[in-house]
VOBA-1610 file (N, C-alpha, C; in pm, whole numbers, padded with zeros to 5 digits, always signed):
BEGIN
Unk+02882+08341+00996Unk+03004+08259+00996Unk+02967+08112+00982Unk+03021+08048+00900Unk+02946+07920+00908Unk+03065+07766+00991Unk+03022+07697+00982Unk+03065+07585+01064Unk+03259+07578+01043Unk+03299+07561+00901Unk+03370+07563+00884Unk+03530+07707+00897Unk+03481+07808+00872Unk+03490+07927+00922Unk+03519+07920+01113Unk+03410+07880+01163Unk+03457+07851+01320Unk+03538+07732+01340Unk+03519+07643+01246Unk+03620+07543+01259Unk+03761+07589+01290Unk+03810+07697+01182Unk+03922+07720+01151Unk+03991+07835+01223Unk+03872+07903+01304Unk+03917+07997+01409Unk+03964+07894+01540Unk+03939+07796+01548Unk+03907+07733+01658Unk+04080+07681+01657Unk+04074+07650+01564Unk+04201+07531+01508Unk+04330+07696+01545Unk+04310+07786+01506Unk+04381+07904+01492Unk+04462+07938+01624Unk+04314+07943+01717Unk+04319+07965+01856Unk+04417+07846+01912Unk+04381+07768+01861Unk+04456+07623+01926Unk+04613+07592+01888Unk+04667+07625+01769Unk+04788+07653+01675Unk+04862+07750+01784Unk+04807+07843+01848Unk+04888+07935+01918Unk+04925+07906+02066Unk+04880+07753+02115Unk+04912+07735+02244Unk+05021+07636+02283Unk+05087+07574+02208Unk+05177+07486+02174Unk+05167+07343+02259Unk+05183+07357+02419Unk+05155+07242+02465Unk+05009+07252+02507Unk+04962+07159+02575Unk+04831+07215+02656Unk+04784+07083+02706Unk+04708+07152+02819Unk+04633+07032+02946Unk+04487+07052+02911Unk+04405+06931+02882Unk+04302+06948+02853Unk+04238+06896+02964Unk+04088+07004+03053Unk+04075+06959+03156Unk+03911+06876+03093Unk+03915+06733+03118Unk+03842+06636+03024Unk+03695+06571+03120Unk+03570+06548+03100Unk+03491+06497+03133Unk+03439+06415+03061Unk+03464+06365+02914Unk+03430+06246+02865Unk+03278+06298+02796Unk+03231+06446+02806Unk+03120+06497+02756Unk+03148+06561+02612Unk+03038+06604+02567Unk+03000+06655+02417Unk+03148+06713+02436Unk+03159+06805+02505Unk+03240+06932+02477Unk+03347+06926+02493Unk+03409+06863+02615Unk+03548+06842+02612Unk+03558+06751+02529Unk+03529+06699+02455Unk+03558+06556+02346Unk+03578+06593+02267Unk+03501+06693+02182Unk+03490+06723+02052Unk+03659+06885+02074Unk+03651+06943+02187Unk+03769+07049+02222Unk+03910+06916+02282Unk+03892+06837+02307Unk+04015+06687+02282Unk+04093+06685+02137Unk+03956+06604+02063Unk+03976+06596+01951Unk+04039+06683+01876Unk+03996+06812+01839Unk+04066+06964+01772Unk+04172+06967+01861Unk+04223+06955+01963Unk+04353+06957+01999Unk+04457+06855+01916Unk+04405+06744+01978Unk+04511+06665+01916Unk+04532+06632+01733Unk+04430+06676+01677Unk+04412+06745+01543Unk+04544+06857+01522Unk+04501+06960+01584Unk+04614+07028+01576Unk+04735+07089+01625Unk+04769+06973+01705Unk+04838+06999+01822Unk+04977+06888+01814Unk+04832+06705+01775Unk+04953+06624+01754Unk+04923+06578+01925Unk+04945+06429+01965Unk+04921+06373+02086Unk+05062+06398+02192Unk+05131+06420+02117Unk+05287+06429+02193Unk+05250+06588+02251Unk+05191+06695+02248Unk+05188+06817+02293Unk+05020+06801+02383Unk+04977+06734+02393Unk+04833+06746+02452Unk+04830+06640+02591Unk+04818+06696+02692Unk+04801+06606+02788Unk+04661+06595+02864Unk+04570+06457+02874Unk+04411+06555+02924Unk+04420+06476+03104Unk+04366+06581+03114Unk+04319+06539+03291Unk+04210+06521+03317Unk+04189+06433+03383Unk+04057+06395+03408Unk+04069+06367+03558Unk+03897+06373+03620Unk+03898+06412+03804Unk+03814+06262+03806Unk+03837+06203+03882Unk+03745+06108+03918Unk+03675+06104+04073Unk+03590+06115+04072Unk+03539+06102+04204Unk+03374+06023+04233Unk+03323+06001+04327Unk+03168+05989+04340Unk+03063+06101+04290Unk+03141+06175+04268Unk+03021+06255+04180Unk+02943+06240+04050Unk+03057+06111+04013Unk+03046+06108+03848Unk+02944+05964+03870Unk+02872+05907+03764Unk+02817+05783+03752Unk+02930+05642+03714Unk+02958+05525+03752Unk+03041+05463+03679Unk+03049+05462+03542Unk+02903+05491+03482Unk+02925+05484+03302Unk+03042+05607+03275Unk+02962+05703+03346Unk+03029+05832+03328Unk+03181+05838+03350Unk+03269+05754+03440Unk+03404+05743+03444Unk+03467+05653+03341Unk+03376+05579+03330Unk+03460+05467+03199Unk+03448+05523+03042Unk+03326+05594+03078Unk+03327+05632+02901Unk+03390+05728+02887Unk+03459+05833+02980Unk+03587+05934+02990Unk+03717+05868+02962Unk+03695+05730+03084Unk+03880+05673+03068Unk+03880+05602+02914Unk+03802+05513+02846Unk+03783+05506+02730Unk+03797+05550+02621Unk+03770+05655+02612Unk+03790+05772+02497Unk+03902+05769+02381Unk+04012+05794+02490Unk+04134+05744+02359Unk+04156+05650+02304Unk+04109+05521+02370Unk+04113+05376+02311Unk+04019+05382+02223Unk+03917+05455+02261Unk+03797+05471+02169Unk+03811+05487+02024Unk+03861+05625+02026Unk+03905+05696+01906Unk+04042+05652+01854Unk+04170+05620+01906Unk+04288+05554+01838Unk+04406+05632+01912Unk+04364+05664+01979Unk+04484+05799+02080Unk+04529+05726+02174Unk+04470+05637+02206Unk+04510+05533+02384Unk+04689+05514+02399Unk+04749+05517+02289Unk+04944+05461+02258Unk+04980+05607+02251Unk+04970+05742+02242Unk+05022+05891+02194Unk+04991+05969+02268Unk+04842+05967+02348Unk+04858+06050+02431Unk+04892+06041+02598Unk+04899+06125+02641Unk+04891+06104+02826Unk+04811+06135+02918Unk+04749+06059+02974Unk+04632+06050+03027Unk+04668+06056+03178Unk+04662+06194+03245Unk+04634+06164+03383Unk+04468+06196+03486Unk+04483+06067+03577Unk+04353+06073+03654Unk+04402+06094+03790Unk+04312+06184+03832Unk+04316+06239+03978Unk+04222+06150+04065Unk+04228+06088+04167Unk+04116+06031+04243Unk+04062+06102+04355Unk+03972+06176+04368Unk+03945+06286+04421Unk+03838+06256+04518Unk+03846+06333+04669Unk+03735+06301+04754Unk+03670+06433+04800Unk+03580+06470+04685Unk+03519+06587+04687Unk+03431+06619+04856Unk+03413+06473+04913Unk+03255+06494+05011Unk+03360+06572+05137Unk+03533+06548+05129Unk+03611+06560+05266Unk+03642+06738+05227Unk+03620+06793+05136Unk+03632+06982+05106Unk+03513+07019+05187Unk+03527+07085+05247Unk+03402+07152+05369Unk+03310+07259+05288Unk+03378+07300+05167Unk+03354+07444+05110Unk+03268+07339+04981Unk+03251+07178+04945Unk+03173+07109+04875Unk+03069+07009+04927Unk+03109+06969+05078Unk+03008+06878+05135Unk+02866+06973+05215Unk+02904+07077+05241Unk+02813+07157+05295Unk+02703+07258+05201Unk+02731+07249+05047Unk+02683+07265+04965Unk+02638+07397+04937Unk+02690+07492+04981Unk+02643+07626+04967Unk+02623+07671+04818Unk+02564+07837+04814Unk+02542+07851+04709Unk+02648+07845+04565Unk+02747+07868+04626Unk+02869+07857+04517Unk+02960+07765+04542Unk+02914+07658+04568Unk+02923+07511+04558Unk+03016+07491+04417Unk+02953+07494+04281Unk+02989+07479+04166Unk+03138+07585+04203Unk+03148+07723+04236Unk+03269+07782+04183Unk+03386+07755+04286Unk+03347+07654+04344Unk+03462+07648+04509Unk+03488+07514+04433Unk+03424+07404+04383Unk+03484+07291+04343Unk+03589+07279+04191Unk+03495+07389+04132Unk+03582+07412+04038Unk+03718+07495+04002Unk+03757+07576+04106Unk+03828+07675+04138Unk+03943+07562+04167Unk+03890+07467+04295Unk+04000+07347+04379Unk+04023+07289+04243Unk+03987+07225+04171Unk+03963+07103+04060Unk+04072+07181+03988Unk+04061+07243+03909Unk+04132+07352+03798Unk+04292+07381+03877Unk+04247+07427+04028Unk+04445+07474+04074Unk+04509+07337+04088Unk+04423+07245+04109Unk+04489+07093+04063Unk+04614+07091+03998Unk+04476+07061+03902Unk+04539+07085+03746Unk+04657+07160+03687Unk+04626+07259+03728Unk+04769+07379+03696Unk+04871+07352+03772Unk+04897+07250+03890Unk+04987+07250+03958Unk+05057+07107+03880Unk+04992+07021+03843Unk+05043+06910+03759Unk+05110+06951+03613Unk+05055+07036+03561Unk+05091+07103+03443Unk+05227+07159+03481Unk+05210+07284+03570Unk+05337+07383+03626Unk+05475+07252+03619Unk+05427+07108+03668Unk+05560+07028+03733Unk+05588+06972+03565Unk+05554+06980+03465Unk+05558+06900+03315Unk+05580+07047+03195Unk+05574+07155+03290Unk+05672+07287+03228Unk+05504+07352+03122Unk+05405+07239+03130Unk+05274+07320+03005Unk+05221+07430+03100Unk+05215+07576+02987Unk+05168+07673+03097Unk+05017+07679+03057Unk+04964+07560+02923Unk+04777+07625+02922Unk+04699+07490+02961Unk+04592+07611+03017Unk+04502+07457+03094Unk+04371+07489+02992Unk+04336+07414+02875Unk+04227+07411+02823Unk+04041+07370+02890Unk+03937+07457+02867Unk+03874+07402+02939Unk+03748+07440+02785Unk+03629+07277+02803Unk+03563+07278+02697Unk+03408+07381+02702Unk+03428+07504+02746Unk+03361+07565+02808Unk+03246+07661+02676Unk+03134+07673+02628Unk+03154+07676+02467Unk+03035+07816+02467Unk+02994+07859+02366Unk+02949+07992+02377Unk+02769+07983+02417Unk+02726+07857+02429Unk+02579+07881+02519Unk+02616+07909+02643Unk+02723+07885+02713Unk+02767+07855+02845Unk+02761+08014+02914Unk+02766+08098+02869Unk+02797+08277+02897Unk+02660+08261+02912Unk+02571+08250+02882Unk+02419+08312+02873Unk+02335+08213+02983Unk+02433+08118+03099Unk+02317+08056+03156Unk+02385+08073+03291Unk+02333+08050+03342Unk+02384+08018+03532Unk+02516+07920+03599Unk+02591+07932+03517Unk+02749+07865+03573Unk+02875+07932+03655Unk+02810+07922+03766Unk+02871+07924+03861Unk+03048+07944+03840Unk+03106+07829+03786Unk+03185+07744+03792Unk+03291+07846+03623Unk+03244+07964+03598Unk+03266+08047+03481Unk+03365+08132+03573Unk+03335+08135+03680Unk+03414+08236+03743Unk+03583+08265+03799Unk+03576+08124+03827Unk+03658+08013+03855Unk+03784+08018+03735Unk+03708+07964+03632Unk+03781+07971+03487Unk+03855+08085+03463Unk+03775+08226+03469Unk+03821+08330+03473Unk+03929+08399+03564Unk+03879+08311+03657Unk+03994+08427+03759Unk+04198+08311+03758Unk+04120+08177+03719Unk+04268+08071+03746Unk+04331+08141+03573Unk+04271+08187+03503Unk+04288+08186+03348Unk+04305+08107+03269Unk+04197+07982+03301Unk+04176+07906+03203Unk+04176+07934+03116Unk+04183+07869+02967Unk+04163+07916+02830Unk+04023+07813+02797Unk+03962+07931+02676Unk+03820+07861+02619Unk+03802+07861+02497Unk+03891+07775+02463Unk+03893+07809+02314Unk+03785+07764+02215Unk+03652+07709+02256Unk+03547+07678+02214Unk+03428+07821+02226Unk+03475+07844+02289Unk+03404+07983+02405Unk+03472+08097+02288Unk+03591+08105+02265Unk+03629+08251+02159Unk+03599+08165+02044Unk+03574+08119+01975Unk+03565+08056+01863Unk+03410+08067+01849Unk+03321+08099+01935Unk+03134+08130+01924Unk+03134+07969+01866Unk+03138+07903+01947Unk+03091+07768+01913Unk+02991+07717+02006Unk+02864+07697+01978Unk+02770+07697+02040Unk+02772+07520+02036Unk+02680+07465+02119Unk+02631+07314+02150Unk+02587+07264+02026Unk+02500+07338+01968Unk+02461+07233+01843Unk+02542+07266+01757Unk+02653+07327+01792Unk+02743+07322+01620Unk+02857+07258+01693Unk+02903+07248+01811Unk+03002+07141+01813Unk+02948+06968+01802Unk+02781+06958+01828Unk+02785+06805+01809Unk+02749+06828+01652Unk+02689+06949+01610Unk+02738+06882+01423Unk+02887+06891+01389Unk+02995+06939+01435Unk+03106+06869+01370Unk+03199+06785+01444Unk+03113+06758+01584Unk+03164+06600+01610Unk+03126+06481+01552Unk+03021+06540+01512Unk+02922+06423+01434Unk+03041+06428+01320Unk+03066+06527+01265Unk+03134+06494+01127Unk+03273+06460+01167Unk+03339+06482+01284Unk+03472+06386+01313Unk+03460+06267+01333Unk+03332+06187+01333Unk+03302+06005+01405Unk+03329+06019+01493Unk+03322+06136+01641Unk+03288+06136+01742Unk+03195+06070+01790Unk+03196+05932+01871Unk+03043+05908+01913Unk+02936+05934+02063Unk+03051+06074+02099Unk+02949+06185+02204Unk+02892+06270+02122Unk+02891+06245+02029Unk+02824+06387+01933Unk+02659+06399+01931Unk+02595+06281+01973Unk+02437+06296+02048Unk+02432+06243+02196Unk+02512+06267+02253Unk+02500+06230+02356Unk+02474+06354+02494Unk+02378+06324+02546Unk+02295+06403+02640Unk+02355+06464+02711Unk+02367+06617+02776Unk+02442+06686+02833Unk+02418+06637+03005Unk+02546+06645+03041Unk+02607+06559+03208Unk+02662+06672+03280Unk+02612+06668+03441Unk+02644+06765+03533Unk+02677+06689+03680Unk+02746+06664+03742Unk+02761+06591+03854Unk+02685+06613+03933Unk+02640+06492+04014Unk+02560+06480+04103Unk+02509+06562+04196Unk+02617+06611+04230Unk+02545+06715+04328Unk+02443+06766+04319Unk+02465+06831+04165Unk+02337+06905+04145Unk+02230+06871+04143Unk+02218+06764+04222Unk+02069+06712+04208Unk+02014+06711+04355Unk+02109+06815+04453Unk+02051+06831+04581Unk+02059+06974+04608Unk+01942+07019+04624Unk+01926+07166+04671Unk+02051+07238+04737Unk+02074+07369+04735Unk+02171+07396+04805Unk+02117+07407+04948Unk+02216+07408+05061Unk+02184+07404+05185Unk+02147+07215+05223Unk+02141+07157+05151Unk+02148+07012+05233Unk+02262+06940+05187Unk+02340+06897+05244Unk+02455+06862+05327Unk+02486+06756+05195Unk+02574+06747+05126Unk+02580+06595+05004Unk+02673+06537+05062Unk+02580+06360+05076Unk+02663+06273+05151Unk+02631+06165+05052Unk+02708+06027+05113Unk+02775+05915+05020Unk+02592+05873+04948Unk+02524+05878+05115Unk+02417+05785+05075Unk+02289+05893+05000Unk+02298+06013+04980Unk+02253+06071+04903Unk+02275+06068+04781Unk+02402+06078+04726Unk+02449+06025+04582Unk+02374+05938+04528Unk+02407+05882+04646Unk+02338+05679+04609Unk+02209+05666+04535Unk+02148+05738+04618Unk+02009+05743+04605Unk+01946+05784+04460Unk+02074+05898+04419Unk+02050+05964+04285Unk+02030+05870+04184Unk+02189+05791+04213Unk+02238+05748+04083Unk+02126+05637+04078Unk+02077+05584+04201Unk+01971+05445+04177Unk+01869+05505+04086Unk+01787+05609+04114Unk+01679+05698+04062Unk+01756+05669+03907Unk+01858+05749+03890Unk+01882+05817+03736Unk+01867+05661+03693Unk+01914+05566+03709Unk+01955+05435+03644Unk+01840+05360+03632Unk+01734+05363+03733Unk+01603+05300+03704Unk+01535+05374+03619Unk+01558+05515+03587Unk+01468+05561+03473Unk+01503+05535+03372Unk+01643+05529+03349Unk+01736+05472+03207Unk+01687+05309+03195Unk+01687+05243+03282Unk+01607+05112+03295Unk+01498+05131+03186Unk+01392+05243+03205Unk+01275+05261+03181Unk+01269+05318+02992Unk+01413+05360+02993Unk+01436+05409+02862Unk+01461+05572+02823Unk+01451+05627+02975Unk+01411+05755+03007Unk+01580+05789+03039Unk+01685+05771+02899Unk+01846+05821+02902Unk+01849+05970+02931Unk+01973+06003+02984Unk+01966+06111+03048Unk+01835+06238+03097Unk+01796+06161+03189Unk+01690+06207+03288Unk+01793+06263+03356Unk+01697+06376+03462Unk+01741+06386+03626Unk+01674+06400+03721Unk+01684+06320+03835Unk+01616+06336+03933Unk+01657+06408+04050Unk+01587+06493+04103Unk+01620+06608+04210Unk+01579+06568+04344Unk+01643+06609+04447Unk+01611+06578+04563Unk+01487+06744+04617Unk+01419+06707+04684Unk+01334+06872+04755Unk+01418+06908+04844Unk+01372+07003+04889Unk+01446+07085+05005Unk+01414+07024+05076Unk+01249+07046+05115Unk+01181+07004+05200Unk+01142+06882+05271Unk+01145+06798+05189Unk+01065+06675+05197Unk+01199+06555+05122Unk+01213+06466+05168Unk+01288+06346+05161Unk+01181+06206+05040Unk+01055+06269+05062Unk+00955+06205+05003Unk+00893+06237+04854Unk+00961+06360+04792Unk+00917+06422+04707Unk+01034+06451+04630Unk+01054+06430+04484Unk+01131+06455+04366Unk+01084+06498+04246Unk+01168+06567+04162Unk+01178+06634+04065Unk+01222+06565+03972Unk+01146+06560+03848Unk+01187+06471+03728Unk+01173+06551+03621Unk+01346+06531+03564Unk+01327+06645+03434Unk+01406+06523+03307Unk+01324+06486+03231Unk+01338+06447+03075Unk+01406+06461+03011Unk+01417+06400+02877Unk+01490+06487+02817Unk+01353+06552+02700Unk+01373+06639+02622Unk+01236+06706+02574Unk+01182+06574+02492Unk+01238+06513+02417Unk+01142+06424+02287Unk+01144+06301+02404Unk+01149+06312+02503Unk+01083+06214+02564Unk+00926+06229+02669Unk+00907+06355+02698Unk+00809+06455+02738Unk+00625+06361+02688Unk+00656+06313+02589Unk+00539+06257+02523Unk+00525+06134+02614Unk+00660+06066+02569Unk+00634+05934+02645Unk+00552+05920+02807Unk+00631+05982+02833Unk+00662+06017+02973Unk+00475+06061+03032Unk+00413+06141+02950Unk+00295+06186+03019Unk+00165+06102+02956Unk+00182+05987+02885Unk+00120+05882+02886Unk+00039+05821+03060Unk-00072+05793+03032Unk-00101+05759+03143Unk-00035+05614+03212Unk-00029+05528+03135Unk+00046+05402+03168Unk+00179+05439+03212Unk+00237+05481+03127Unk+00364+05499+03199Unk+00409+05614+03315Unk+00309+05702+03342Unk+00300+05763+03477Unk+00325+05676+03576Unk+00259+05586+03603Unk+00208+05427+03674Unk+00326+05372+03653Unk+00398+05312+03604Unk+00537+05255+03592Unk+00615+05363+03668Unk+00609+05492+03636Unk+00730+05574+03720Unk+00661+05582+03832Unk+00591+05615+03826Unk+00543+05646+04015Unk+00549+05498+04078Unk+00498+05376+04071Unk+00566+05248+04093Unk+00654+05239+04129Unk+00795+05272+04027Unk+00894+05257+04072Unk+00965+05333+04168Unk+00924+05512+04184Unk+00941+05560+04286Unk+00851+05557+04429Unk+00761+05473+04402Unk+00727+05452+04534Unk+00784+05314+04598Unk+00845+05257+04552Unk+00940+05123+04612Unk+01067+05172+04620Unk+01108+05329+04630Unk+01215+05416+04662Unk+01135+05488+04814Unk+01038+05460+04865Unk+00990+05561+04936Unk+00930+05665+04896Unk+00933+05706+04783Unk+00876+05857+04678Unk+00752+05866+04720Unk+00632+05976+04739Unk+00535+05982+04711Unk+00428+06035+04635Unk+00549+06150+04590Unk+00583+06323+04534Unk+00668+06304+04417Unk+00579+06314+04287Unk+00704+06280+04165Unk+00670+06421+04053Unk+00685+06538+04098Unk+00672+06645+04041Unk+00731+06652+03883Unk+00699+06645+03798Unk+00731+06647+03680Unk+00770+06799+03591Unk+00872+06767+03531Unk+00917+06932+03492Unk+00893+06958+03312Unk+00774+06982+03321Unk+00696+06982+03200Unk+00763+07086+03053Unk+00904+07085+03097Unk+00975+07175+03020Unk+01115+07098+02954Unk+01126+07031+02977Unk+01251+06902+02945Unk+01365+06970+02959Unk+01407+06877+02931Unk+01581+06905+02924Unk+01619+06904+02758
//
């Protein structure tokens, strides 16, 4: 089936839902599943929601609220933001193993309850066909509220939605795949304000360094020891001996002592 062919299943799938709530993160996927909405949908039938909370990075909230101004949608469509305090859900600050499907389960009946009061009965989610074959939690969730995936029935995989975002002048269409913070603390330790903190300083001094969408992990064990995962074509840079010395530097004026490297990228 080639690009265009899924294009047009996609567009098909989308033709048959008339209004719809797009649930939006400002990433590859919901952008490029935005876009094909309001493509074929028209901005007067598409409403996107977006969650804001401390989980997200500030780039990460502005280049979401942005988007329509971005692209020319900012006057047509309707943009609602939730301001959300994920750390006060007991079933998200305590971080258990299904962490991901308890936040997303809350996040999503949100959503459907804002929709239910504006009469739209579909909640779009940019959920796409690598997504079945890996560890998402947060799939389950989708399934049981009945989200729709219309990227997901359409077999639209990651690198074929940023090649035809690329070909809409999307400019998330190389842009590095984003997971909220949390996930950057083991399950079983407790995610608090000043843990976040700690992340986003890490992620931002490596981007400092040139090292864009990195992630840095907290240990279970040890408060002194982190996990650094790349992105792959940066893997070279990165295991240079000089610049070992620059990162470990900079994580040891974090307290770091332990900078485990994940020799498999992102």
């Amino acid at each position: 089936m080639t690009l265009t062919e899924q294009e047009k299943k996609l567009h098909h799938f989308l033709s048959g839902y008339g209004q719809v709530g797009i649930a939006f993160s400002g990433g590859v996927d919901s952008s490029f599943l935005l876009k094909s909405a309001l493509d074929v949908l028209g901005g007067e039938n598409v409403v996107v929601l977006f969650a804001r909370s401390c989980l997200q990075t500030k780039e990460e909230q502005h280049r979401a609220l942005t988007w329509l101004a971005r692209h020319g949608f900012s006057r047509t469509v309707r943009l609602l933001t939730f301001n959300l305090k994920p750390l006060s859900w007991p079933e998200m600050a305590t971080n258990p193993e299904d962490r991901c499907y308890q936040c997303k389960r809350r996040l999503y009946a949100l959503f459907f309850q804002e929709l239910a009061r504006m009469n739209i009965p579909f909640l779009l989610d940019g959920t796409n066909a690598d997504d079945v074959h890996q560890h998402r939690p947060g799939l389950l969730a989708i399934r049981e509220l009945g989200v729709r995936t219309p990227l997901l029935d359409a077999d639209l995989d990651k690198n074929k939605i940023r090649d035809l975002s690329r070909q809409l002048g999307l400019d998330t269409f190389d842009q590095p795949s984003s997971s909220c913070l949390a996930t950057r603390i083991p399950h079983g330790l407790v995610i608090t304000r000043k843990r976040l903190e700690k992340i986003r300083q890490w992620e931002e001094g490596m981007a400092q360094l040139g090292f864009f969408g990195c992630r840095v992990r907290m240990d279970r064990f040890s408060k002194r020891v982190v996990s650094l995962q790349v992105l792959r074509k940066d893997l070279t840079r990165l295991s240079k001996p000089e610049m070992m010395r620059v990162v470990k530097d900079f994580f040891s004026v974090h307290a770091i002592e332990h900078v485990h490297i994940n020799p498999n990228g992102r």
